[in-house]
DRENMI-635737 format. One line per field, with one value per residue (C-alpha): residue number from 1; residue in one letter; x, y, z. Coordinates in steps of 0.001 Angstrom, whole numbers. Layout:
REM DRENMI-635737
n <- c(NUM,...)
res <- c(a,...)
c1 <- c(X,...)
c2 <- c(Y,...)
c3 <- c(Z,...)
REM end
This chain:
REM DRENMI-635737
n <- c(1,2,3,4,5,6,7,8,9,10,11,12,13,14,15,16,17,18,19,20,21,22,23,24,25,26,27,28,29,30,31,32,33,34,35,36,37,38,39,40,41,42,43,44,45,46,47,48,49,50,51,52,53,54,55,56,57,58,59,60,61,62,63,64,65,66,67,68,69,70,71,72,73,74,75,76,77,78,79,80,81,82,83,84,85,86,87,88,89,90,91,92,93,94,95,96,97,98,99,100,101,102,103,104,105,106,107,108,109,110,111,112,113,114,115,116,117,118,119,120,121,122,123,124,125,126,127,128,129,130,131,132,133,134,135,136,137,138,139,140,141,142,143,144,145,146,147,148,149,150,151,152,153,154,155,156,157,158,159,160,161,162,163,164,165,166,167,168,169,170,171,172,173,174,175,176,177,178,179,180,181,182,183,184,185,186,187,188,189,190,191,192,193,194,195,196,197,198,199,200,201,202,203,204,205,206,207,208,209,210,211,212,213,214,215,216,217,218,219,220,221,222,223,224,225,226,227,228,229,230,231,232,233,234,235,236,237,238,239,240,241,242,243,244,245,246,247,248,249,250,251,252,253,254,255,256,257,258,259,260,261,262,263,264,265,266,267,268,269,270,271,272,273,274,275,276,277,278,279,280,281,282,283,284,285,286,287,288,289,290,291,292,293,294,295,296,297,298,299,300,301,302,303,304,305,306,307,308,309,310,311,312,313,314,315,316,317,318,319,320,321,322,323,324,325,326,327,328,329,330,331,332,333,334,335,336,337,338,339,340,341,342,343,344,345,346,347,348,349,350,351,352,353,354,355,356,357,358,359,360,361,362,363,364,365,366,367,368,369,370,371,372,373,374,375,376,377,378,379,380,381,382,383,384,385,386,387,388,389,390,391,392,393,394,395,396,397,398,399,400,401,402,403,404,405,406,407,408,409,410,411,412,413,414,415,416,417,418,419,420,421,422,423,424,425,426,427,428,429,430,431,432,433,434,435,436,437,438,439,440,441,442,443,444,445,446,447,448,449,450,451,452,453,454,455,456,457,458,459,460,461,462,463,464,465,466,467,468,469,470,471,472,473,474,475,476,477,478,479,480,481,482,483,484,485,486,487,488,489,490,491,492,493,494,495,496,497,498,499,500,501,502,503,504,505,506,507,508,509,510,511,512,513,514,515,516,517,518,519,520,521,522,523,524,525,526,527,528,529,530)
res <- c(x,x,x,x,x,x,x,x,x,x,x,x,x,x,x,x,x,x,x,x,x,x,x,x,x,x,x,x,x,x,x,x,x,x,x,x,x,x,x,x,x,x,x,x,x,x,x,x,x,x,x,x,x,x,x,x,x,x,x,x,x,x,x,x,x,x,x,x,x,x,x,x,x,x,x,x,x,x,x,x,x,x,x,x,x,x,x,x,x,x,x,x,x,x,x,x,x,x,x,x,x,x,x,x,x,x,x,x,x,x,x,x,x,x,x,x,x,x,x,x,x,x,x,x,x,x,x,x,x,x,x,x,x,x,x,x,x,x,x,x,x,x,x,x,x,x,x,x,x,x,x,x,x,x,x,x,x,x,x,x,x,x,x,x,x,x,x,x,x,x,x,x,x,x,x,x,x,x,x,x,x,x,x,x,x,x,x,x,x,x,x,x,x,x,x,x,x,x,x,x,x,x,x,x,x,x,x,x,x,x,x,x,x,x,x,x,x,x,x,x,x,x,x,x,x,x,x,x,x,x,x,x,x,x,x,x,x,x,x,x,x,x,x,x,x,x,x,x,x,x,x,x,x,x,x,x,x,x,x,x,x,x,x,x,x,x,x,x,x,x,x,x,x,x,x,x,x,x,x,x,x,x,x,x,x,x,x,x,x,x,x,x,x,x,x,x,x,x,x,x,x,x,x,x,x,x,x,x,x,x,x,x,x,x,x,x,x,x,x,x,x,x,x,x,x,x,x,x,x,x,x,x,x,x,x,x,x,x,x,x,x,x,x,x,x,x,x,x,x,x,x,x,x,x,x,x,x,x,x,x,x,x,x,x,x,x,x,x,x,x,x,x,x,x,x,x,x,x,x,x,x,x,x,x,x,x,x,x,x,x,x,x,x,x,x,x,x,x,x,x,x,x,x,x,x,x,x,x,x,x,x,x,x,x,x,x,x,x,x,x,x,x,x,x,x,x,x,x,x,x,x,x,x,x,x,x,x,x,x,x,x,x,x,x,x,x,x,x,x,x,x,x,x,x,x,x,x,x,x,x,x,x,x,x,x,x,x,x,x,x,x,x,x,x,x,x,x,x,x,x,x,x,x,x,x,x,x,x,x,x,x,x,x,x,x,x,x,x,x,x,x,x,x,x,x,x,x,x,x,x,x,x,x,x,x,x,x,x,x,x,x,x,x,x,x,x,x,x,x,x)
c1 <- c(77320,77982,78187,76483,78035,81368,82823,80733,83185,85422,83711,84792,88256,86257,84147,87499,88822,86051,86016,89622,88929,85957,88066,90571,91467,93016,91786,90634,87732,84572,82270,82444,81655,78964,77078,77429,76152,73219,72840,72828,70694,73465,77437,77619,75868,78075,80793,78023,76128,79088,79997,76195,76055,79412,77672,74696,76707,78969,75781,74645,77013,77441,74022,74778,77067,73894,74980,73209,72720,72464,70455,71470,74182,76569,74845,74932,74646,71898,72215,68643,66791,63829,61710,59871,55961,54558,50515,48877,45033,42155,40755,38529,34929,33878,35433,32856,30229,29174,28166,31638,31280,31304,32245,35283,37747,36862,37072,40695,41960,41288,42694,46217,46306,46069,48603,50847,50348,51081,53723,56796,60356,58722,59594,56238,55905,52151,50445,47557,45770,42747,43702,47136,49352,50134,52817,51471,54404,58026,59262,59347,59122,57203,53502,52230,53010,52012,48344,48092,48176,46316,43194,43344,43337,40570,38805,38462,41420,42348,41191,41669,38775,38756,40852,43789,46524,49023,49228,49593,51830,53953,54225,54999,58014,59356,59205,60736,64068,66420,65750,68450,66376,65739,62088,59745,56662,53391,50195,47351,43902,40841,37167,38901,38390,35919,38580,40280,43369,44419,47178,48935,49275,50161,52952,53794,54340,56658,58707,59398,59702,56905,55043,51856,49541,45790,43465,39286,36695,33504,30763,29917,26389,27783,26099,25726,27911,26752,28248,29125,25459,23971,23321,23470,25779,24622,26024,25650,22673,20970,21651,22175,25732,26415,30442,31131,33546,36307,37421,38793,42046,43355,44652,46936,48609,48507,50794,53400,53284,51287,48838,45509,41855,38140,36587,32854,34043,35500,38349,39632,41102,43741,45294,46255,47117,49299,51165,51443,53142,55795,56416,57461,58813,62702,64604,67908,70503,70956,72328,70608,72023,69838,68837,69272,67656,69047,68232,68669,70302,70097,67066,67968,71499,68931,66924,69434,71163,67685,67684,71279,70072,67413,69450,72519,70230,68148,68263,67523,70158,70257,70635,66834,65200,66630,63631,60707,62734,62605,59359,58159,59651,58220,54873,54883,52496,53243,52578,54932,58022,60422,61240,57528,58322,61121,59079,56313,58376,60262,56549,55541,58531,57853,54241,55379,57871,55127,56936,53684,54625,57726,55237,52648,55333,56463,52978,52064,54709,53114,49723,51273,53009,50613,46928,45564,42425,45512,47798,44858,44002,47635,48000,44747,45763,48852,47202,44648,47398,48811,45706,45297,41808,40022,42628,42100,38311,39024,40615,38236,35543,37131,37902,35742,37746,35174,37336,38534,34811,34337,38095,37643,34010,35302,38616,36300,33664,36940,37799,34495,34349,37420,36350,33313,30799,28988,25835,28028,30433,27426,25529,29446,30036,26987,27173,30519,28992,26287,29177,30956,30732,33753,34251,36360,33809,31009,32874,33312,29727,28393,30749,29800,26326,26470,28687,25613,23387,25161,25997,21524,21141,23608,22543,18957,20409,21328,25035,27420,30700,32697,35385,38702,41752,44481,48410,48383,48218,44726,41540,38323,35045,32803,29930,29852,29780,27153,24824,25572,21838,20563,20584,23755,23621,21490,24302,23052,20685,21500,20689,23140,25656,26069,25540,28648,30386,30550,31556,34811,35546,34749,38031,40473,43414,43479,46582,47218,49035,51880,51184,53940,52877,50348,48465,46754,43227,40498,38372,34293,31792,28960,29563,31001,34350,34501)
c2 <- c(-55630,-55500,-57866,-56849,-59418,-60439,-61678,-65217,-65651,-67341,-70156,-71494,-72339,-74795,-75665,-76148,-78046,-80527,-81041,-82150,-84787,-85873,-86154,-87943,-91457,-93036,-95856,-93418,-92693,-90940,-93681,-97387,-98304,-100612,-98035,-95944,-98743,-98500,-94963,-94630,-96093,-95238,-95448,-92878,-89928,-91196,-88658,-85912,-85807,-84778,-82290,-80381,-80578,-78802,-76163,-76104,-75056,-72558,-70811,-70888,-69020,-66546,-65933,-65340,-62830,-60507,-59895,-56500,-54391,-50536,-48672,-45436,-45477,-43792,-40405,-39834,-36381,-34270,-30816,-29399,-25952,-25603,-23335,-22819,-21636,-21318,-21702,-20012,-21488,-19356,-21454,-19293,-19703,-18002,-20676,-22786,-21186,-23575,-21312,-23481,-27143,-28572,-26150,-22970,-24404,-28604,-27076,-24999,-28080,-30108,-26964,-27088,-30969,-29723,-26798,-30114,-32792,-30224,-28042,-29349,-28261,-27110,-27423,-26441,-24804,-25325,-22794,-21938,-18408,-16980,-13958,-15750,-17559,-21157,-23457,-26819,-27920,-26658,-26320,-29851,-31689,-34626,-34460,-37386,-35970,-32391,-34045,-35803,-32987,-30701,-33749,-33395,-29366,-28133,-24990,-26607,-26966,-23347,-21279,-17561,-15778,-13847,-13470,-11086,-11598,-9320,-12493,-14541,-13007,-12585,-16075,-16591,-14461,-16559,-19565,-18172,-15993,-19166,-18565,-16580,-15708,-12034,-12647,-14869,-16229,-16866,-18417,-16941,-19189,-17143,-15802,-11980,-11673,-9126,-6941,-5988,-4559,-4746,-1441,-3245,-6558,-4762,-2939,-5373,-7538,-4887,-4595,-8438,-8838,-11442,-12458,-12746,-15151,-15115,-17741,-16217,-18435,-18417,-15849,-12086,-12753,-14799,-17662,-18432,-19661,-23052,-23975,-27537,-27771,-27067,-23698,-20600,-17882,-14805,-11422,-9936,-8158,-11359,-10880,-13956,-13177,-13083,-13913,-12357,-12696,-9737,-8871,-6084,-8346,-8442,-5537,-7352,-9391,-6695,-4129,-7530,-8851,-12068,-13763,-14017,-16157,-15407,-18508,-19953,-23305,-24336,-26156,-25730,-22385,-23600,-24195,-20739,-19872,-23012,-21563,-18028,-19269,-21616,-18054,-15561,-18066,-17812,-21163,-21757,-24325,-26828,-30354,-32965,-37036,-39184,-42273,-45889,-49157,-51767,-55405,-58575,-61002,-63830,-64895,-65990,-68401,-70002,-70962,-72521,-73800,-75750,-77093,-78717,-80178,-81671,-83370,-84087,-86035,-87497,-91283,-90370,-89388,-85312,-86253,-88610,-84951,-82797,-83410,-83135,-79497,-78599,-79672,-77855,-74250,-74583,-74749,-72269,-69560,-65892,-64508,-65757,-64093,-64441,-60465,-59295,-57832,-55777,-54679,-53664,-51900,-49663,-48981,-47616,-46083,-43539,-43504,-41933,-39543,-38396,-39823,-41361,-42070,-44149,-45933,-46796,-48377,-50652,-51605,-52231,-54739,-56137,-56441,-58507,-60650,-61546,-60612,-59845,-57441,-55778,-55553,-53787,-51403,-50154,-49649,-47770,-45384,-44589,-43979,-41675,-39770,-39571,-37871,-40801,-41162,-43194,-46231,-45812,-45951,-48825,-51020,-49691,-51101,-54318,-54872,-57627,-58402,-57595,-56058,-53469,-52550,-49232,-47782,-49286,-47073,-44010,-43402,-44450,-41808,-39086,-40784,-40013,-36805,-35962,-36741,-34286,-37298,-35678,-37412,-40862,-39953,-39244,-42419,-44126,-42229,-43129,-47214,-46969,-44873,-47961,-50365,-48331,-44944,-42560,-39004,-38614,-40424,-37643,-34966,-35537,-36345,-33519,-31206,-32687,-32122,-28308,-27638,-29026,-27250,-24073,-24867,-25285,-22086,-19736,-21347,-20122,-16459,-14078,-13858,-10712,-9711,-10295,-7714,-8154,-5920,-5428,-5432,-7434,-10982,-12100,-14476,-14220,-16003,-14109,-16241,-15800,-11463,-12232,-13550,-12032,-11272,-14742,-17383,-19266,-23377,-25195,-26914,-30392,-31021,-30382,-34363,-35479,-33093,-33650,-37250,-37000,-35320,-37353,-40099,-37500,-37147,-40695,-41708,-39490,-37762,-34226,-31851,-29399,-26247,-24632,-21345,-19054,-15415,-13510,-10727,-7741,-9414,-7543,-4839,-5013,-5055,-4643,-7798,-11342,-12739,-15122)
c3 <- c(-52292,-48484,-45777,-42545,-40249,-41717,-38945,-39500,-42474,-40223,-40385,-43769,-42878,-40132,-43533,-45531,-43066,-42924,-46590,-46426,-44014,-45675,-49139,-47574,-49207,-46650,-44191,-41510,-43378,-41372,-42100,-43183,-46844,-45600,-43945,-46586,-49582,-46762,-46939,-50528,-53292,-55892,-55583,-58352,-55710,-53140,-54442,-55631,-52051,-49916,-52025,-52098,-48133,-48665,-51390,-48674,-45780,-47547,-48455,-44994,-43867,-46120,-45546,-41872,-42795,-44132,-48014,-48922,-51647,-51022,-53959,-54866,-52426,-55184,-54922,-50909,-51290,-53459,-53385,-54416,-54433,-51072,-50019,-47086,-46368,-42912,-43103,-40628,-40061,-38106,-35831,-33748,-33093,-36242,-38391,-37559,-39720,-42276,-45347,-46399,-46266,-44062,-42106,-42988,-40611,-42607,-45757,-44776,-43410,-46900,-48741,-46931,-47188,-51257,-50762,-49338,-51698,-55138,-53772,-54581,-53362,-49959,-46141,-44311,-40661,-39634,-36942,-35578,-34135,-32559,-30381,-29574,-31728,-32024,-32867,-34681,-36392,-36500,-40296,-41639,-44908,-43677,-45128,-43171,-39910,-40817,-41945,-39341,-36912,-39298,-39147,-35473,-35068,-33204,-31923,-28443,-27688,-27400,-24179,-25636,-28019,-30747,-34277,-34678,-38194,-36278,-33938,-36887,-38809,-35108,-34498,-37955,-37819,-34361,-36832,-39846,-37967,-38475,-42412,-44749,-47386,-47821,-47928,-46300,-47274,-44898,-45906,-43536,-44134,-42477,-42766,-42613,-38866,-39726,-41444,-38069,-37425,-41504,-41245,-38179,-39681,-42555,-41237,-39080,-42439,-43835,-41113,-41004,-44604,-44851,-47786,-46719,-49468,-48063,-48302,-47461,-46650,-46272,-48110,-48206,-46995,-43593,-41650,-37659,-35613,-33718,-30256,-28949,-27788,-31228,-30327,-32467,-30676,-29850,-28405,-24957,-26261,-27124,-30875,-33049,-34594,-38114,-39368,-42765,-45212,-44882,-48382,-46978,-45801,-49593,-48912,-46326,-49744,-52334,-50315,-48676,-52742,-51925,-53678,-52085,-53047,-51724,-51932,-50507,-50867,-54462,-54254,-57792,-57152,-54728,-57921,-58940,-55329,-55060,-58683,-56780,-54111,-56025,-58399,-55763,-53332,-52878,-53267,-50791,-52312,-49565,-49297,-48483,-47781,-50543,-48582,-49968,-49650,-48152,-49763,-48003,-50163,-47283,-48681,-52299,-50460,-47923,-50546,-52556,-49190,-48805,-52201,-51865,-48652,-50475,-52524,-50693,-48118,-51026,-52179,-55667,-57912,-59038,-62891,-62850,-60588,-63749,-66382,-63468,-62184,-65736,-66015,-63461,-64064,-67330,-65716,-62981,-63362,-64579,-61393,-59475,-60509,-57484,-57873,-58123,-54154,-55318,-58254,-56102,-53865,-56832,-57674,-54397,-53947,-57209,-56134,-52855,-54521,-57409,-59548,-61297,-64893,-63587,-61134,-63918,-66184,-62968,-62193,-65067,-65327,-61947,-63189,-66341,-63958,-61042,-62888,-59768,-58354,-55742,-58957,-60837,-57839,-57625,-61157,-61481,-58524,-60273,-63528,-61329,-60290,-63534,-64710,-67046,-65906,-68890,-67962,-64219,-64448,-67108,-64690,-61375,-63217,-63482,-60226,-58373,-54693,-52135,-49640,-52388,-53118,-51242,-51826,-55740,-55413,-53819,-56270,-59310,-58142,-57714,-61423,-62808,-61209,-63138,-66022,-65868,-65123,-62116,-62009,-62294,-59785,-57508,-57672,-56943,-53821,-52502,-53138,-51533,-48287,-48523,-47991,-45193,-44000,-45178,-44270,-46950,-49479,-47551,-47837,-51851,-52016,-50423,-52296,-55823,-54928,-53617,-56939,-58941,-57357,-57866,-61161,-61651,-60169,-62038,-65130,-64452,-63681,-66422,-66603,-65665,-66849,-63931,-61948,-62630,-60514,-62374,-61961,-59026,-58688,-57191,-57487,-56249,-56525,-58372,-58244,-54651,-55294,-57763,-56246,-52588,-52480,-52638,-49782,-49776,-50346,-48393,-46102,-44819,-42314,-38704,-37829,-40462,-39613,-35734,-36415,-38845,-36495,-34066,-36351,-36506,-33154,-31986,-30220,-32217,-30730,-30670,-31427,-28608,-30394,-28163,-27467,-29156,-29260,-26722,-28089,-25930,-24589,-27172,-25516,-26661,-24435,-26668,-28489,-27245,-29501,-32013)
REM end
């Protein structure tokens, strides 16, 4: 335990002082025995009450002086293995193709806010490149901020045209020259860029000693490209133009010994690239000061200051209040346990830190305490996240508070989904979008439906064995190089989309990258850049 304000200690010895005086049996007493027989009901308190409006005020004060506890203040320093990833996103024009929904550059931004919540041990440095190269985020290890400027990346707020990796993989290496380690690793998330410039990247990679992982998205047969109008973009020439998937960039992470996935939109496969990335990584040793909570104690000595006040200025006697204070904490309810905030807190605390099977136990002894709809909720989402998903959609369902309705629907449809209830998790996302419009509760609707509709369609289409490359680690979607002759997913109508879009954009801030490499302007004068 420490005291905060200590100095307000030195007001006992004034407290001490009093006491003597008040004890005092000679004739200079403080007040007359008549007032006193006036005072009190009882001459037998008459020796009890001074002495709790003593008890009172010595608890006052200490409570001035700020008694705390610090938790885990033992263990101030942690030493502990990191590792550090930049993630470099394409956001040029072509990134707004929607053969990926909702659109490439939605579906990257979900796929990094993935890459962030599952991999562990990692400080993250977050840029951005068209033609140039962007700084988003120096390295850092705080998600929430990251995400937050991630939500708010945009294509518009760039001025230069175009796609180029070397100017990726450049700006990447401006960000990652403080670092020690031998290698480093970079995360580039684009549609290929049309397979431009791959040797140069690549040997700009080698020279660095860079990493480079590759994320592809989008599809082999392409899509338009719609402007802010609702326009489909189209060349000097007049042509509509067509953005493909480059598969051709693997080649960029097979010769720097990185990991890459070509993906049209299936989220799952993050998974192995996520795996990939923690493998080859290299881990520096570094120490780190563990923080502690602080807990006010001041609390707990007002409380009992005010209950020796009660009594010390109270006619009856403390011995006939004994059976009714008896009486009475034998009667208070379950759920209002006087630590149920701290327990909470723990709770959320391991929540926060993954630490899920250490925040189900605590919540669970929350729910058994208060037996409440907020209890329930908490413990459900911690039984989500520790994949526990029977007991989750067990206590989801059980749930009745009205203002928990449409979170309750949308984490019971992600439950369902889970559990491999499609259909279910469906018809939940789209009571919860009845209650209030989500784009997060969209965007898992949406998905769930385009899988099932895939899912229909290569069911009805005679199967092949699929291609595998060997000796090197990589992923691809087959599906997608199946069935590269048919017509991709129908994405959502153009209505829907723009009015959905809006609902986006509607008074939300915007990150503004900081320009932090400048590549050679690109040369074509047959065809405009995206």
């Amino acid at each position: 335990m420490q005291l905060e304000s200590p100095y307000f200690l030195l007001l006992l010895p004034l407290l001490a002082l009093w006491w003597k005086i008040l004890c005092n049996q000679t004739k200079h007493t403080l007040l007359s025995e008549e007032i006193l027989e006036k005072l009190l009901v009882e001459k037998k308190s008459a020796s009890l009450q001074p002495k709790l409006f003593l008890v009172a005020l010595v608890l006052m004060v200490i409570a001035l002086a700020r008694p705390t506890l610090h938790v885990n203040k033992d263990t101030t320093l942690q030493i502990h293995a990191i590792s550090t990833l930049a993630i470099a996103i394409d956001i040029s024009n072509s990134m707004l193709a929607r053969d990926v929904y909702p659109s490439r550059l939605d579906f990257s931004k979900v796929a990094v806010q993935k890459i962030f919540e599952k991999l562990n041990g990692f400080k993250f440095a977050l840029l951005a490149f068209s033609n140039d190269g962007f700084l988003v985020a120096p390295t850092s290890e705080d998600r929430a901020s990251l995400n937050f400027l991630l939500k708010h990346l945009s294509t518009e707020t760039l001025s230069s045209e175009g796609s180029s990796i070397p100017s990726a993989i450049a700006s990447a290496k401006k960000v990652l020259a403080p670092l020690k380690e031998t290698s480093k690793n970079l995360l580039i998330i684009t549609d290929g860029a049309d397979g431009d410039k791959i040797e140069e990247a690549i040997a700009l990679a080698k020279k660095e000693q860079i990493r480079v992982h590759l994320l592809l998205v989008g599809t082999t047969q392409g899509a338009m490209i719609y402007t802010a109008k609702g326009e489909a973009l189209k060349d000097q020439k007049g042509n509509i133009v067509i953005t493909k998937r480059a598969d051709t960039m693997k080649e960029l992470a097979l010769k720097t010994g990185g990991a890459y996935i070509a993906t049209s939109g299936d989220l799952s496969e993050i998974a192995w690239l996520i795996e990939q990335i923690a493998l080859k990584a290299s881990k520096q040793n570094v120490q780190k000061e563990q923080p502690y909570e602080v807990v006010e104690l001041f609390y707990y000595l007002l409380g009992m200051a005010l209950v020796a006040l009660f009594f010390a200025f109270h006619s009856l006697h403390v011995k006939r209040l004994m059976p009714l204070i008896v009486l009475v904490l034998g009667i208070s309810p379950a759920h209002s346990g006087i630590l149920d905030w701290w327990e909470i807190e723990q709770a959320k605390n391991a929540y926060e830190k993954a630490a899920y099977a250490e925040s189900v136990r605590l919540y669970e002894n929350v729910k058994a305490s208060k037996q409440s709809d907020a209890s329930a909720y908490n413990l459900a989402n911690a039984l989500y996240k520790a994949k526990q998903y029977k007991k989750a959609l067990y206590l989801y369902e059980g749930i009745q508070n009205e203002t928990l309705q449409r979170q309750v629907l949308h984490n019971k449809g992600n439950t369902l989904a889970q559990l491999g209830r499609i259909d279910d998790a469906i018809k939940v996302y789209e009571k919860a979008l009845s209650i209030e419009e989500d784009k997060d509760t969209r965007y898992n609707l949406e998905y769930l439906k385009q899988q099932k509709d895939q899912k229909t369609k290569e069911q009805n289409q005679p199967e092949e064995s699929p291609q595998h490359e060997n000796q090197e680690p990589q992923k691809e979607n087959h599906n997608s190089e199946k069935n590269k002759d048919k017509i991709s997913p129908k994405p959502m109508d153009e209505q829907e989309a723009k009015k959905w879009e809006r609902a986006l954009i509607q008074k939300e801030p915007v990150t503004k990258p900081v320009i932090l490499y400048k590549s050679d302007k690109m040369e074509n004068n047959n065809a405009i850049t995206w």
